[in-house]
PDB file of N, CA, C and O in Angstrom, chain B, residues numbered from 101:
ATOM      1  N   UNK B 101     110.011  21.409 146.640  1.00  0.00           N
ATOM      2  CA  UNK B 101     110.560  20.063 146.705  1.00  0.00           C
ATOM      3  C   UNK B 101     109.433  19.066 146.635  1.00  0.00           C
ATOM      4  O   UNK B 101     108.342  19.331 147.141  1.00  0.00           O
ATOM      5  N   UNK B 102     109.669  17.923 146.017  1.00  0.00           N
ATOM      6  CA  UNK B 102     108.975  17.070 146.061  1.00  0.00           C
ATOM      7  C   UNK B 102     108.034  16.368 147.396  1.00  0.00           C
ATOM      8  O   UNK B 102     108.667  15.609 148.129  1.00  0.00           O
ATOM      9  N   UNK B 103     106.958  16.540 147.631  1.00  0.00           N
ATOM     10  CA  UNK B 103     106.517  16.101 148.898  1.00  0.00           C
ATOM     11  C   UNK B 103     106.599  14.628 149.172  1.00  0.00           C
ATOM     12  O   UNK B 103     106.136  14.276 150.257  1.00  0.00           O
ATOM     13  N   UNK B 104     107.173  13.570 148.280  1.00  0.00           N
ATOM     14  CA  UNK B 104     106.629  12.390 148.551  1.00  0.00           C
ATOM     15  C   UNK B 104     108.332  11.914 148.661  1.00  0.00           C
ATOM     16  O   UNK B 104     108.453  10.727 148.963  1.00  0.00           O
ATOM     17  N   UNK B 105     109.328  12.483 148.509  1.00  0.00           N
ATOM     18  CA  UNK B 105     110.186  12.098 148.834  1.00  0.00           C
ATOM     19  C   UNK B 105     110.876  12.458 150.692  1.00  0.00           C
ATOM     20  O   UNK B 105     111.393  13.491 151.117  1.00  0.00           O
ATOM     21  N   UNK B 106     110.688  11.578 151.175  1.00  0.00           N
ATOM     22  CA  UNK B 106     110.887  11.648 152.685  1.00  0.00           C
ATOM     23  C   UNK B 106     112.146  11.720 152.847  1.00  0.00           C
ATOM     24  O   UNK B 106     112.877  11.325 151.939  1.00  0.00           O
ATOM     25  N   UNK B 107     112.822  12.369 154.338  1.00  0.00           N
ATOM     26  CA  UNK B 107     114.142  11.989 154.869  1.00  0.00           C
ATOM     27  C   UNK B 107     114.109  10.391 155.256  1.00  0.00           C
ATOM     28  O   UNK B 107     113.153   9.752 155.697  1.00  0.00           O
ATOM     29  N   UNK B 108     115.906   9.778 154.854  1.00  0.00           N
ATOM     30  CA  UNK B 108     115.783   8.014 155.385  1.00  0.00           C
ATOM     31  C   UNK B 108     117.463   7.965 155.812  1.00  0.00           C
ATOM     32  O   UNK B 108     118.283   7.106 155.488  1.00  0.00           O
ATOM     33  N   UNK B 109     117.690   9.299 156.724  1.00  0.00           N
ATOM     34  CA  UNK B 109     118.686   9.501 157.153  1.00  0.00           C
ATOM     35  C   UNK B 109     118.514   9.003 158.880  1.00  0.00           C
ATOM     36  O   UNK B 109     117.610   9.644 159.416  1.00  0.00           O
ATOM     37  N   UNK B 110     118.975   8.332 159.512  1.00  0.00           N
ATOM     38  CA  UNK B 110     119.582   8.111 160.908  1.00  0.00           C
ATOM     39  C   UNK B 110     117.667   7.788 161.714  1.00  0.00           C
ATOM     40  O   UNK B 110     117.027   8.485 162.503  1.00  0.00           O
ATOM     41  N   UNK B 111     117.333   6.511 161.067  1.00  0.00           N
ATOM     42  CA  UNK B 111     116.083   6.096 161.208  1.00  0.00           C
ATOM     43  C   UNK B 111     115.939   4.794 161.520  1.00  0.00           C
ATOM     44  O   UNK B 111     116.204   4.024 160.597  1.00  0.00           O
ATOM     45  N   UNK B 112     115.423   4.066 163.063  1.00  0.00           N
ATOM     46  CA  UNK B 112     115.606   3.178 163.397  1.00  0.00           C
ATOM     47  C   UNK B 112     114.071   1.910 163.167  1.00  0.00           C
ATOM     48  O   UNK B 112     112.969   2.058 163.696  1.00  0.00           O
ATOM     49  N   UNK B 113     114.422   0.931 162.385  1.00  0.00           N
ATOM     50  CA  UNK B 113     115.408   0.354 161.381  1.00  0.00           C
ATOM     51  C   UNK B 113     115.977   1.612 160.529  1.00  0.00           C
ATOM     52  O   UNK B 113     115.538   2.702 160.161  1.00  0.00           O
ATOM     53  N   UNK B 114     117.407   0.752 160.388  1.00  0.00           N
ATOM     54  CA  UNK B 114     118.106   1.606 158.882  1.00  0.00           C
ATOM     55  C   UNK B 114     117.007   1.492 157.764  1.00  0.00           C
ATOM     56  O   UNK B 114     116.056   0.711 157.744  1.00  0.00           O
ATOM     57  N   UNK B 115     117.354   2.454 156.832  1.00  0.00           N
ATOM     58  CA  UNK B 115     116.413   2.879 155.355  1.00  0.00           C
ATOM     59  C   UNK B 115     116.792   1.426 154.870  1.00  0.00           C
ATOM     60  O   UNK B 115     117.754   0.789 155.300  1.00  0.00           O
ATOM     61  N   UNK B 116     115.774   0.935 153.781  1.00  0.00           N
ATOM     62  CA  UNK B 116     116.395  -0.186 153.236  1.00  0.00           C
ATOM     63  C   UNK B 116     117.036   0.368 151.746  1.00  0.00           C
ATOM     64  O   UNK B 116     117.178   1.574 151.547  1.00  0.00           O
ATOM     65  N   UNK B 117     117.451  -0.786 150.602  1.00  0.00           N
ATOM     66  CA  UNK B 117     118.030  -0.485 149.268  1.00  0.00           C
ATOM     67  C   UNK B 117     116.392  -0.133 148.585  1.00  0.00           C
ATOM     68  O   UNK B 117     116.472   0.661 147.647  1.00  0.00           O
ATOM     69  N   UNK B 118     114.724  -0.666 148.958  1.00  0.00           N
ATOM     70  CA  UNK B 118     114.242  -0.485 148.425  1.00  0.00           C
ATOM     71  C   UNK B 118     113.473   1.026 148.513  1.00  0.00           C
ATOM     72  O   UNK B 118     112.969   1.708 147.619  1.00  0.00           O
ATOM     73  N   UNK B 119     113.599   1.258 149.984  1.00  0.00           N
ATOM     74  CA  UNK B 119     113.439   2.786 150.149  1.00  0.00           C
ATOM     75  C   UNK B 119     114.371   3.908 149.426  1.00  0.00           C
ATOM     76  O   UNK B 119     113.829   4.964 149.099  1.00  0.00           O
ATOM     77  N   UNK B 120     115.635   3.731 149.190  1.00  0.00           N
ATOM     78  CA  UNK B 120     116.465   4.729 148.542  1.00  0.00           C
ATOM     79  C   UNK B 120     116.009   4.927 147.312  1.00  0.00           C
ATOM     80  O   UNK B 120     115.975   6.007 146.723  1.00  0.00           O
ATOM     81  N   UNK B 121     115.544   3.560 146.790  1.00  0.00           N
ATOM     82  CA  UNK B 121     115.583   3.530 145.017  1.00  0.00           C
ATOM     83  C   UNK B 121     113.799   4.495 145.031  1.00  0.00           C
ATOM     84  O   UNK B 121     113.435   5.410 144.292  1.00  0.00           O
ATOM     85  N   UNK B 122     113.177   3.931 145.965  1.00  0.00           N
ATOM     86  CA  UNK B 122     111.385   4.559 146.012  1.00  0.00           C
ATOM     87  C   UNK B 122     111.890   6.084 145.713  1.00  0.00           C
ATOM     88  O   UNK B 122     111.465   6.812 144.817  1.00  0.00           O
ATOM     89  N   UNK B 123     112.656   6.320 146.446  1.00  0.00           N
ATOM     90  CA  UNK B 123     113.101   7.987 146.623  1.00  0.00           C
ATOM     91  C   UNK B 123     113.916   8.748 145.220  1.00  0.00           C
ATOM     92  O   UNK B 123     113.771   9.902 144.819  1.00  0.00           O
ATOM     93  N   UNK B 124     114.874   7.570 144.620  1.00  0.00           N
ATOM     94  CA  UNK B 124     115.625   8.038 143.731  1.00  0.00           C
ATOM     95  C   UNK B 124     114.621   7.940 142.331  1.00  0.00           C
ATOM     96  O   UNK B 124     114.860   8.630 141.339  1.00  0.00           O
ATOM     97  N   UNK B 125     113.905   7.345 142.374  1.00  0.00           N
ATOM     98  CA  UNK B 125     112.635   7.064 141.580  1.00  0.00           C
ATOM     99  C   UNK B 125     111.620   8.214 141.205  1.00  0.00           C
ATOM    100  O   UNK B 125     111.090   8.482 140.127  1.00  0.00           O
ATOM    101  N   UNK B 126     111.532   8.746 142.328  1.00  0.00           N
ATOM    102  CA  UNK B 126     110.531  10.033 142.897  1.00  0.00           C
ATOM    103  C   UNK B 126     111.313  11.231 142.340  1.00  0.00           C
ATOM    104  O   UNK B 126     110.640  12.169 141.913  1.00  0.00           O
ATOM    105  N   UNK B 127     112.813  11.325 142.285  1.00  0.00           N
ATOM    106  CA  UNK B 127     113.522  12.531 142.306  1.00  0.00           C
ATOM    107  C   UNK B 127     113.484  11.933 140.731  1.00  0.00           C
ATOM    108  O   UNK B 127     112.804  12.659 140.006  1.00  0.00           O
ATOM    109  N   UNK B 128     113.888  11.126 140.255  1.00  0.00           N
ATOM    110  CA  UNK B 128     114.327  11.886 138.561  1.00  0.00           C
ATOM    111  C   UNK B 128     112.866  11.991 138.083  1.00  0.00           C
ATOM    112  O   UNK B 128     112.928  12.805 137.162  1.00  0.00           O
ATOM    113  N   UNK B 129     111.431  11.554 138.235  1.00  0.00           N
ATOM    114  CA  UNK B 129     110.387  11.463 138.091  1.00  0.00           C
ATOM    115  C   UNK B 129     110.147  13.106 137.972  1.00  0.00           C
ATOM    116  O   UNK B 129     109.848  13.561 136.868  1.00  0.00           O
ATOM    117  N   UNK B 130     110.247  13.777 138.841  1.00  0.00           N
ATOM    118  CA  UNK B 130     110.452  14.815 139.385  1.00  0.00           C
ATOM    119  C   UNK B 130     111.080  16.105 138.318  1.00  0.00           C
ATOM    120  O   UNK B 130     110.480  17.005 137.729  1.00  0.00           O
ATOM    121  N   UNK B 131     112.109  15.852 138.354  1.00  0.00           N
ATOM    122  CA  UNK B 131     112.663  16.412 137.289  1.00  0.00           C
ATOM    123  C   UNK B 131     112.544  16.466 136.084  1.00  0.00           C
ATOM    124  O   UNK B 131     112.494  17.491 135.406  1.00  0.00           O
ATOM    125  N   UNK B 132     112.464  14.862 135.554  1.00  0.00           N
ATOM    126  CA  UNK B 132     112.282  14.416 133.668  1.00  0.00           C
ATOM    127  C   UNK B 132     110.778  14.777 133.364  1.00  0.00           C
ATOM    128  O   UNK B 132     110.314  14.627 132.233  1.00  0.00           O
ATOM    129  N   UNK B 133     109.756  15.439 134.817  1.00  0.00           N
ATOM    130  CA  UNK B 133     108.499  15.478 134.245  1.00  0.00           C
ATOM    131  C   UNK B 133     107.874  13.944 133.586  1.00  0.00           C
ATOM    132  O   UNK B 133     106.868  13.961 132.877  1.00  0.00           O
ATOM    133  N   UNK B 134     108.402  12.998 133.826  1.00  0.00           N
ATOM    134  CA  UNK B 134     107.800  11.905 132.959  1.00  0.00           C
ATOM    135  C   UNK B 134     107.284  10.853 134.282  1.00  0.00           C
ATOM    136  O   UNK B 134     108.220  10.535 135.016  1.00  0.00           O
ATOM    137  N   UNK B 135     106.236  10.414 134.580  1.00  0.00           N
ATOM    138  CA  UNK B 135     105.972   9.188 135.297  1.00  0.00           C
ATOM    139  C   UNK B 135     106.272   8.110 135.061  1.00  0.00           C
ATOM    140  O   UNK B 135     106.526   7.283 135.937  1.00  0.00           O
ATOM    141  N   UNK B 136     106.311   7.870 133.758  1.00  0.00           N
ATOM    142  CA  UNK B 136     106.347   6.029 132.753  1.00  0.00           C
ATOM    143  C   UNK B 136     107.298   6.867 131.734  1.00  0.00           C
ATOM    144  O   UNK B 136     106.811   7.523 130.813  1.00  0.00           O
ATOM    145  N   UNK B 137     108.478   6.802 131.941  1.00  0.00           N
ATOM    146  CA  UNK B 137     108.972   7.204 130.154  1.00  0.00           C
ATOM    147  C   UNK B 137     108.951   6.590 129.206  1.00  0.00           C
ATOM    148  O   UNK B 137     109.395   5.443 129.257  1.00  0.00           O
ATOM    149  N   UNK B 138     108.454   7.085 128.036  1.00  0.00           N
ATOM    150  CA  UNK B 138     108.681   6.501 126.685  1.00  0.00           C
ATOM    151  C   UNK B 138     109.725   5.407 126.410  1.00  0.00           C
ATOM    152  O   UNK B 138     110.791   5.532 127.013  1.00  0.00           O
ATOM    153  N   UNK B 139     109.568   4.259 125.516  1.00  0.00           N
ATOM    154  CA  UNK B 139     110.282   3.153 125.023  1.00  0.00           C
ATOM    155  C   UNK B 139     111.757   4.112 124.766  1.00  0.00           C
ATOM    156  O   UNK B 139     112.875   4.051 125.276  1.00  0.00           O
ATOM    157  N   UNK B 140     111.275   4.814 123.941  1.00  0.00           N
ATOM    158  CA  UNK B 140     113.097   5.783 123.793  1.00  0.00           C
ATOM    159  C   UNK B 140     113.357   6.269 124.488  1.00  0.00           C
ATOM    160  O   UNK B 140     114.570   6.246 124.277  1.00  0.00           O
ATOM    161  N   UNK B 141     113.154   7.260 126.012  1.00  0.00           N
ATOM    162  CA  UNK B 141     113.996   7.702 127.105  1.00  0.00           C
ATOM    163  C   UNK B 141     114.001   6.373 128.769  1.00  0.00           C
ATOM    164  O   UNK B 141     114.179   6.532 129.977  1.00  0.00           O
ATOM    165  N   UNK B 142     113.678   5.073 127.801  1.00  0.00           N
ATOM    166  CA  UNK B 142     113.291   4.432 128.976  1.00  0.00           C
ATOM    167  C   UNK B 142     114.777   3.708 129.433  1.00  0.00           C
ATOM    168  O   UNK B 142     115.090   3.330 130.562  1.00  0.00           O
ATOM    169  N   UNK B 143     115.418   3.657 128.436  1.00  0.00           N
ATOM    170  CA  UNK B 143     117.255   3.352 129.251  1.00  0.00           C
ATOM    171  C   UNK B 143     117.603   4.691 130.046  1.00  0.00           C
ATOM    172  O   UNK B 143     117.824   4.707 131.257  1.00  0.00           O
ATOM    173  N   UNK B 144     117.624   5.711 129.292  1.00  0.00           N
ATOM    174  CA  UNK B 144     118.098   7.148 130.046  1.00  0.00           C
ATOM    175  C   UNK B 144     117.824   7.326 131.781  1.00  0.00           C
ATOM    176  O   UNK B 144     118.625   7.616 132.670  1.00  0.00           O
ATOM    177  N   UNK B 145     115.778   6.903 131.863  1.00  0.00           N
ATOM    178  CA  UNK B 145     115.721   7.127 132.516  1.00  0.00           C
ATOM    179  C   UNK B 145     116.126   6.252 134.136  1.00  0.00           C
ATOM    180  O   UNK B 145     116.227   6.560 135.324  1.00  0.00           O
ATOM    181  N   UNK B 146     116.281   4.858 133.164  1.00  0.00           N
ATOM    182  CA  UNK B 146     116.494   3.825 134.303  1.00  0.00           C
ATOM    183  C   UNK B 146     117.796   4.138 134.949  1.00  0.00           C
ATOM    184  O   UNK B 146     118.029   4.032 136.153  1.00  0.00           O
ATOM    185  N   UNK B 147     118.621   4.535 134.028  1.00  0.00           N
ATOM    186  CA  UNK B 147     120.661   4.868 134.537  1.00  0.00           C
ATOM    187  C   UNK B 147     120.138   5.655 135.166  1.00  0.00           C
ATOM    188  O   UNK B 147     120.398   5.162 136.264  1.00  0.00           O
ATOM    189  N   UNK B 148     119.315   6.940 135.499  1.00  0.00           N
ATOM    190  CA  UNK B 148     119.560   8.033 136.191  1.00  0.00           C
ATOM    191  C   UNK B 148     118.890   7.483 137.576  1.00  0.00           C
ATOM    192  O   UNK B 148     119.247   7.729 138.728  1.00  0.00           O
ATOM    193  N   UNK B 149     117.957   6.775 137.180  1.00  0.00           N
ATOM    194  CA  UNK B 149     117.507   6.419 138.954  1.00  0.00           C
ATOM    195  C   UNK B 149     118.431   5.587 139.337  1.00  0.00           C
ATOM    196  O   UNK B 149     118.559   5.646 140.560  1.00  0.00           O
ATOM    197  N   UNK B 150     119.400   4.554 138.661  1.00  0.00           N
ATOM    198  CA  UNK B 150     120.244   4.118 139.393  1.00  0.00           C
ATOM    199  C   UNK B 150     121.847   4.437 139.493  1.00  0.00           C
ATOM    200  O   UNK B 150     122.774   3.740 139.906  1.00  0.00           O
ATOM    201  N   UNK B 151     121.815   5.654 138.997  1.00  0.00           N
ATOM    202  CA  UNK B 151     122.979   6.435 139.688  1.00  0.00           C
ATOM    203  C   UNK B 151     122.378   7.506 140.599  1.00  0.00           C
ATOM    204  O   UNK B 151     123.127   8.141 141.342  1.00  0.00           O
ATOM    205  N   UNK B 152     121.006   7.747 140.577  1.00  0.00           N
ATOM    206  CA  UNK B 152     120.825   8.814 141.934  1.00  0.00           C
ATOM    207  C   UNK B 152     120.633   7.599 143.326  1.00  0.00           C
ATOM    208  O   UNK B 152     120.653   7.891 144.521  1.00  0.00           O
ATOM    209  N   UNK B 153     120.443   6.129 142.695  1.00  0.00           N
ATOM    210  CA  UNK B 153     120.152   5.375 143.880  1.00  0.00           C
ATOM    211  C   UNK B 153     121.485   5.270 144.447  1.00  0.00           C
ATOM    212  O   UNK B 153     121.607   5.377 145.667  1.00  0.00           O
ATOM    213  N   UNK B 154     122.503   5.072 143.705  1.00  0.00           N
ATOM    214  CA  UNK B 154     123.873   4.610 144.176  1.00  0.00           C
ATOM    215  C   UNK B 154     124.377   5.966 145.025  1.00  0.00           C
ATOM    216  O   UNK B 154     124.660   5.894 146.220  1.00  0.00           O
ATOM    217  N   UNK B 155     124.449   7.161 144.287  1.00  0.00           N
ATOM    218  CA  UNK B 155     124.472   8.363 144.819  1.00  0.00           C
ATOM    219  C   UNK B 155     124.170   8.686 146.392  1.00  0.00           C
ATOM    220  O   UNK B 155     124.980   9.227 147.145  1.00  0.00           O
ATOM    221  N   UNK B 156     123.024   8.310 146.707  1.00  0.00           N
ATOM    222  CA  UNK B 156     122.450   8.546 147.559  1.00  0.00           C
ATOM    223  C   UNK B 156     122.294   7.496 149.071  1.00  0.00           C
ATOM    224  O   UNK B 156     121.836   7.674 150.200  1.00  0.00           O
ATOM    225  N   UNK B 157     123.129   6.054 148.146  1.00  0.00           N
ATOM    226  CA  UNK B 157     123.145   5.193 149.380  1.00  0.00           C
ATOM    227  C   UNK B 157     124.608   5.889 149.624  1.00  0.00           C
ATOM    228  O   UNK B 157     124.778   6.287 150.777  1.00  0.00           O
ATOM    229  N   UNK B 158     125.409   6.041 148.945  1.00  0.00           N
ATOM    230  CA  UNK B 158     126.788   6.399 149.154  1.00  0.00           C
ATOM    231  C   UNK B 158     126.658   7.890 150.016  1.00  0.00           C
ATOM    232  O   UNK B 158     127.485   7.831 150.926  1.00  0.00           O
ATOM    233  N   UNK B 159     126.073   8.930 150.049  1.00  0.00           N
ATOM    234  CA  UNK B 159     125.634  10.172 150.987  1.00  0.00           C
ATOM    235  C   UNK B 159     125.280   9.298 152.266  1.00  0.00           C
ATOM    236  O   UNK B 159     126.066   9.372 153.210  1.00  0.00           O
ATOM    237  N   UNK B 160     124.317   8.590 152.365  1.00  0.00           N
ATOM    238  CA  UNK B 160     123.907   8.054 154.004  1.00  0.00           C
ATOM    239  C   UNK B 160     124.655   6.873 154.475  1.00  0.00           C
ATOM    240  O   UNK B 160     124.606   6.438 155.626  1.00  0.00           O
ATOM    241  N   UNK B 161     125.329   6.400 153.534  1.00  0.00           N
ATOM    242  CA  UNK B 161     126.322   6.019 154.553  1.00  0.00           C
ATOM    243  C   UNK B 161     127.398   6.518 154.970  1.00  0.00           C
ATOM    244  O   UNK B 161     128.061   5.922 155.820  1.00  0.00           O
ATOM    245  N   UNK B 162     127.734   7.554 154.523  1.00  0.00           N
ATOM    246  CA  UNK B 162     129.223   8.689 154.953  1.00  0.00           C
ATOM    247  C   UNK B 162     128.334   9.418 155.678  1.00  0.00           C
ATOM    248  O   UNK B 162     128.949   9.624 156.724  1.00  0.00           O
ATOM    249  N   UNK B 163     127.152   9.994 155.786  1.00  0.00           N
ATOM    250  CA  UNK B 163     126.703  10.492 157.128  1.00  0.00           C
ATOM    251  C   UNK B 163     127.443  10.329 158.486  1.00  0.00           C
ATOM    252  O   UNK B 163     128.314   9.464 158.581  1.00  0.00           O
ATOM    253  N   UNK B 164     127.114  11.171 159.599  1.00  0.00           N
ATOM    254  CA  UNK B 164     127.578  10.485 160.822  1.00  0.00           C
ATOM    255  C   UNK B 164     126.445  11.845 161.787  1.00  0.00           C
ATOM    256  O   UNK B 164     125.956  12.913 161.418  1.00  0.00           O
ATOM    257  N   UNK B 165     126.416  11.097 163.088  1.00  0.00           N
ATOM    258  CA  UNK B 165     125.192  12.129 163.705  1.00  0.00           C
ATOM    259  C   UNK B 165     125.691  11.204 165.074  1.00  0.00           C
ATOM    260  O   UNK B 165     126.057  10.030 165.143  1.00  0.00           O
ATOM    261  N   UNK B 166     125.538  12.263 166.124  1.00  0.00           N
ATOM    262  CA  UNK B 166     125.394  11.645 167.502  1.00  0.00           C
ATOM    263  C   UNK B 166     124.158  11.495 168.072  1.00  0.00           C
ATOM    264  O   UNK B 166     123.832  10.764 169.007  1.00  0.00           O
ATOM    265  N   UNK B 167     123.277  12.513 167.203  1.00  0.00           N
ATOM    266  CA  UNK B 167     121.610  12.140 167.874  1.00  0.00           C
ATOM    267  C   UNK B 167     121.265  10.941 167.492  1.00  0.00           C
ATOM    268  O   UNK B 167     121.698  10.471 166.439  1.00  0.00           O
ATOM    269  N   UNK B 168     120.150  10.046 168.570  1.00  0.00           N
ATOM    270  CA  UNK B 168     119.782   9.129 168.458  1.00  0.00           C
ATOM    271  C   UNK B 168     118.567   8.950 167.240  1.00  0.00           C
ATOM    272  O   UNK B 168     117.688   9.740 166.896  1.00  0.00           O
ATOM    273  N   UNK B 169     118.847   7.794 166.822  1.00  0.00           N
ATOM    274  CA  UNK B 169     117.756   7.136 165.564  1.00  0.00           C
ATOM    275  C   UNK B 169     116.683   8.095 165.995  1.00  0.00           C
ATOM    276  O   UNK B 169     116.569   8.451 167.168  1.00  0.00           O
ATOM    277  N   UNK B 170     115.978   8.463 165.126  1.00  0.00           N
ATOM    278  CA  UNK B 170     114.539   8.817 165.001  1.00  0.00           C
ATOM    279  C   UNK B 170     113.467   7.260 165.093  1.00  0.00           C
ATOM    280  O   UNK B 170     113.919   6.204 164.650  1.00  0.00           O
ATOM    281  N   UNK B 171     112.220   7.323 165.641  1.00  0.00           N
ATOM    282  CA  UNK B 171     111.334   6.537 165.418  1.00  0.00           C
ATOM    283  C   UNK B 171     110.464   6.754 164.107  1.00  0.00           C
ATOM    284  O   UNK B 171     110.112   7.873 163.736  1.00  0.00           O
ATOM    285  N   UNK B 172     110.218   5.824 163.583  1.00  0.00           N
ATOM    286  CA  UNK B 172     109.615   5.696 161.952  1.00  0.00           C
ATOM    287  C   UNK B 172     107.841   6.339 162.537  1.00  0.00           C
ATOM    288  O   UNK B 172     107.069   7.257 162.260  1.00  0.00           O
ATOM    289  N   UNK B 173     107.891   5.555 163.160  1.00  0.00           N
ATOM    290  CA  UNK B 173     106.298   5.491 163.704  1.00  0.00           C
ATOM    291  C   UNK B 173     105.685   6.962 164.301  1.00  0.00           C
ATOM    292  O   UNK B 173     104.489   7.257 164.291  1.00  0.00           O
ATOM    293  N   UNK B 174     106.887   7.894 164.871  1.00  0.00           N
ATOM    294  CA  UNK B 174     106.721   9.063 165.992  1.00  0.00           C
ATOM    295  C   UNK B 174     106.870   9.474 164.302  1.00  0.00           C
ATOM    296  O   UNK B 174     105.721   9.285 163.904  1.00  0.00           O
ATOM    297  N   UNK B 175     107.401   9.774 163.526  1.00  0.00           N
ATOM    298  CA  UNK B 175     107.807  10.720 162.211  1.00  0.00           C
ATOM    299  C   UNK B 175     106.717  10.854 161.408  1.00  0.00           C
ATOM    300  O   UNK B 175     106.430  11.762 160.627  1.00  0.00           O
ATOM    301  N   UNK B 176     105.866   9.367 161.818  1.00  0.00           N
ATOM    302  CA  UNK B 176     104.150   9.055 160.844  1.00  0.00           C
ATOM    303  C   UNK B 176     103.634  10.252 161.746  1.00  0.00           C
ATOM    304  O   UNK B 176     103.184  11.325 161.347  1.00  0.00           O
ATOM    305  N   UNK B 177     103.754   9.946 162.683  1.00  0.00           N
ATOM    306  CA  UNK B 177     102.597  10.763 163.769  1.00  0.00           C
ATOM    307  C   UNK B 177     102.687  12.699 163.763  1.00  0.00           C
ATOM    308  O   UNK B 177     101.870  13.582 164.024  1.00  0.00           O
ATOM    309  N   UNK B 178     103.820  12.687 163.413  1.00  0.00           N
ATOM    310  CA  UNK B 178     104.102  14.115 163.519  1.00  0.00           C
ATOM    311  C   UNK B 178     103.732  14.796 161.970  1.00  0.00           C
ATOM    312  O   UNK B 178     103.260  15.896 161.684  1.00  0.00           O
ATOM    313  N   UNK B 179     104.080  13.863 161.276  1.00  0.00           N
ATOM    314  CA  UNK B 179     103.486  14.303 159.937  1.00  0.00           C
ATOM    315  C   UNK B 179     101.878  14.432 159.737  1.00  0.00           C
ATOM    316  O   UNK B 179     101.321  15.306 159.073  1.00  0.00           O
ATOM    317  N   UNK B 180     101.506  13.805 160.163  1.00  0.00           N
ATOM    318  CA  UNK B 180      99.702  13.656 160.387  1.00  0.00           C
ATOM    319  C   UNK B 180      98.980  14.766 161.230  1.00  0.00           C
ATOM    320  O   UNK B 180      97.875  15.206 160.912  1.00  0.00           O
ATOM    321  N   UNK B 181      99.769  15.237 162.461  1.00  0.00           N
ATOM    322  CA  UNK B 181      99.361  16.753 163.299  1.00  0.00           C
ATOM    323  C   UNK B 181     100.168  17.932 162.350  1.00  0.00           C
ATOM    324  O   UNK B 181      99.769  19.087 162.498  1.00  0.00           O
ATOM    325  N   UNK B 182     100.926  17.769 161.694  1.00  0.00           N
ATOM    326  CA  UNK B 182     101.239  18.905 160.343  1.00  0.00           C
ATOM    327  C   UNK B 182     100.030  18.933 159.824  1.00  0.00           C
ATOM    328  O   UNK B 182      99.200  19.834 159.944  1.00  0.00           O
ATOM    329  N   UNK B 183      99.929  17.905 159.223  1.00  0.00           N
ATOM    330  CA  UNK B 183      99.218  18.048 157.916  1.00  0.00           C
ATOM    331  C   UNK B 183      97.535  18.143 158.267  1.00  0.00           C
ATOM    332  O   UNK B 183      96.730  18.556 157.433  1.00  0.00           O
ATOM    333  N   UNK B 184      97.142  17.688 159.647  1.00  0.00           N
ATOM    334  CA  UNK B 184      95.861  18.518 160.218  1.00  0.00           C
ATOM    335  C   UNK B 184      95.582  20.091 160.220  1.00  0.00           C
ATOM    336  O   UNK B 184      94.653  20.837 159.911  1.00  0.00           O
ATOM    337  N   UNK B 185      97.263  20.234 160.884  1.00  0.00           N
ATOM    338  CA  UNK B 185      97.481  21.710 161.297  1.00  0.00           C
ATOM    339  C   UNK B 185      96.982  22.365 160.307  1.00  0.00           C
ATOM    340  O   UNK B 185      96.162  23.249 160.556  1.00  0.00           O
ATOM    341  N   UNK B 186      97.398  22.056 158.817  1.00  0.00           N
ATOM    342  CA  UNK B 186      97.973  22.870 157.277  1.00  0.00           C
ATOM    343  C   UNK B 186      96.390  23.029 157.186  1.00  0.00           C
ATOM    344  O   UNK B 186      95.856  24.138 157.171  1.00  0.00           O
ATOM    345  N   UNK B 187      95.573  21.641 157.118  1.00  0.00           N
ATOM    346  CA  UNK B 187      94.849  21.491 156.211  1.00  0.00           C
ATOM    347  C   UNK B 187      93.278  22.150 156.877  1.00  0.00           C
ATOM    348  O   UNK B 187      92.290  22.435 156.201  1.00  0.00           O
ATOM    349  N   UNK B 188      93.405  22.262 158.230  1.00  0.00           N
ATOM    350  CA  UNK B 188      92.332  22.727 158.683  1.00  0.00           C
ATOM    351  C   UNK B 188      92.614  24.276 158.684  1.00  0.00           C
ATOM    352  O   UNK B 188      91.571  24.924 158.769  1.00  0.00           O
ATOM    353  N   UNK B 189      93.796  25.056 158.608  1.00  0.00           N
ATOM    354  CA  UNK B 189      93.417  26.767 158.474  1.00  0.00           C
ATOM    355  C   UNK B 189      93.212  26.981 157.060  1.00  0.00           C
ATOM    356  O   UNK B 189      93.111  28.118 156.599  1.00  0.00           O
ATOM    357  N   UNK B 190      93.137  25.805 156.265  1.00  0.00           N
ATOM    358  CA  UNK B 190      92.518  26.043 154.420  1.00  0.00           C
ATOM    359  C   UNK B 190      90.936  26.219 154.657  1.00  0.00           C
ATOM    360  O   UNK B 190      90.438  26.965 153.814  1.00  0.00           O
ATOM    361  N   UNK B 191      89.891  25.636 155.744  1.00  0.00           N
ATOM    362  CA  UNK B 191      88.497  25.409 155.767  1.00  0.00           C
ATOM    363  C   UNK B 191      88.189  26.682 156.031  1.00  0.00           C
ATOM    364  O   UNK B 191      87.011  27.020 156.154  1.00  0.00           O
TER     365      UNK B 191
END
């Protein structure tokens, strides 16, 4: 899976419209293999990020969860003692 696409499910603040699209951006990127598409797949590719954006605001808001919001800030922090963890049994 893509590493740069994060969870922006039940996160206090709510995800915004510009975080979904960062994400839906990342996922067809992802897939089409293309970073910048070409003048000719460059309509194709714009509909698909904005039907995976619409897609995907429409999934988190039919969500429902009784656990409380996650902190944005505790989610930075925990990702950073991962990625110590990972990166120091590579040395």
């Amino acid at each position: 899976m893509c590493r740069n696409i994060k969870p922006l499910y039940n996160f206090e603040p709510p995800v915004t419209d510009d975080e979904v699209r960062a994400a839906a951006l990342q996922f067809v990127r992802k897939i089409s293999g293309f970073n910048k598409p070409s003048k000719a797949n460059e309509a194709a590719f714009n509909t698909a990020v904005d039907a995976v954006s619409a897609a995907a605001a429409t999934l988190l808001g039919a969500l429902e969860t009784s656990a409380p919001p996650r902190s944005r800030e505790a989610e930075i922090v925990k990702a950073r003692i991962r990625s110590q963890k990972r990166f120091a049994k590579a040395e």
